[in-house]
N, C-alpha and C positions, 0 to 999 in steps of 0.2 A: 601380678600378671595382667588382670584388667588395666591396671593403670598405665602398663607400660601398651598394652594396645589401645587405649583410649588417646594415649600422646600420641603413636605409629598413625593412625587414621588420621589426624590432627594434622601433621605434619603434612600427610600425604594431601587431605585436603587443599592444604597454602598452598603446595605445591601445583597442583593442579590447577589452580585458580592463577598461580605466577604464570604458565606455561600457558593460562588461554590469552590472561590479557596481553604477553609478551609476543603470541601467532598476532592478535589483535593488531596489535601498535605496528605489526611488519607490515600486514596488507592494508592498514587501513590507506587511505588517500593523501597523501601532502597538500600540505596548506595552498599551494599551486594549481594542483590538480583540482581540488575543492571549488576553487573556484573556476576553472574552467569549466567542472561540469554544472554549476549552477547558471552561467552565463550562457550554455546551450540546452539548458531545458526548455521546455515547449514552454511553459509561463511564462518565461521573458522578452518571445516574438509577440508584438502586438498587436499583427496579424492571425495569427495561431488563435491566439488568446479573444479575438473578436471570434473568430470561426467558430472556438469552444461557448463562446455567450450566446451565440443563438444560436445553435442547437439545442446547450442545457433549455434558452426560452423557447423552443420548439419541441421539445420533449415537456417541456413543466406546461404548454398549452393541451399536449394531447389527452395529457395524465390529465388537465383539468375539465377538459371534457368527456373524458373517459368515467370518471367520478362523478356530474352532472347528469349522466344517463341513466338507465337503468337495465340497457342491453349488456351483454354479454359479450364484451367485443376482444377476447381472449382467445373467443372460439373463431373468429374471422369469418367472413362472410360464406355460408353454405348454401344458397340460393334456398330454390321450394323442393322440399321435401316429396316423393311420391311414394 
C-alpha cells in the first residue's frame, strides 16, 4: 500500500510539473514578440539612458555628501526650535 501511494504522489508530481511547464510554454512570449519588447525598453533610448546617468550621478552626489556630514539630514530641515 505505501508503495503503491509513493508511485500515485509520484506520478501526480510529473504531472503537475508537465501541466505548469506546458501553461508556461502557452503564455510565454514568441521569439518575435521578445524581441520587440526588448527594442522598447527604456535601455535602448539613449536619450532615456543619458536622463537615467545623471540622475543615478545626482543621487550618488547627494548620498556622498549626505555621508561626509555629520547632520542628520533624514529629518529635513526644522528651523529653531522654541
Amino acid at each position: 500500500m505505501s508503495g503503491m501511494r509513493t508511485m500515485l504522489s509520484s506520478i501526480a508530481m510529473v504531472a503537475v510539473l508537465g501541466v505548469g511547464y506546458g501553461m508556461w510554454s502557452v503564455i510565454s512570449p514568441g521569439e518575435e514578440r521578445r524581441k520587440e519588447l526588448l527594442k522598447n525598453l527604456p535601455e535602448s533610448n539613449p536619450m532615456r539612458m543619458e536622463e537615467t546617468r545623471k540622475r543615478n550621478a545626482l543621487v550618488m552626489q547627494a548620498l556622498k555628501e549626505a555621508a561626509e556630514t555629520n547632520d542628520n539630514i533624514a529629518r529635513g530641515f526644522q528651523g529653531p526650535m522654541k
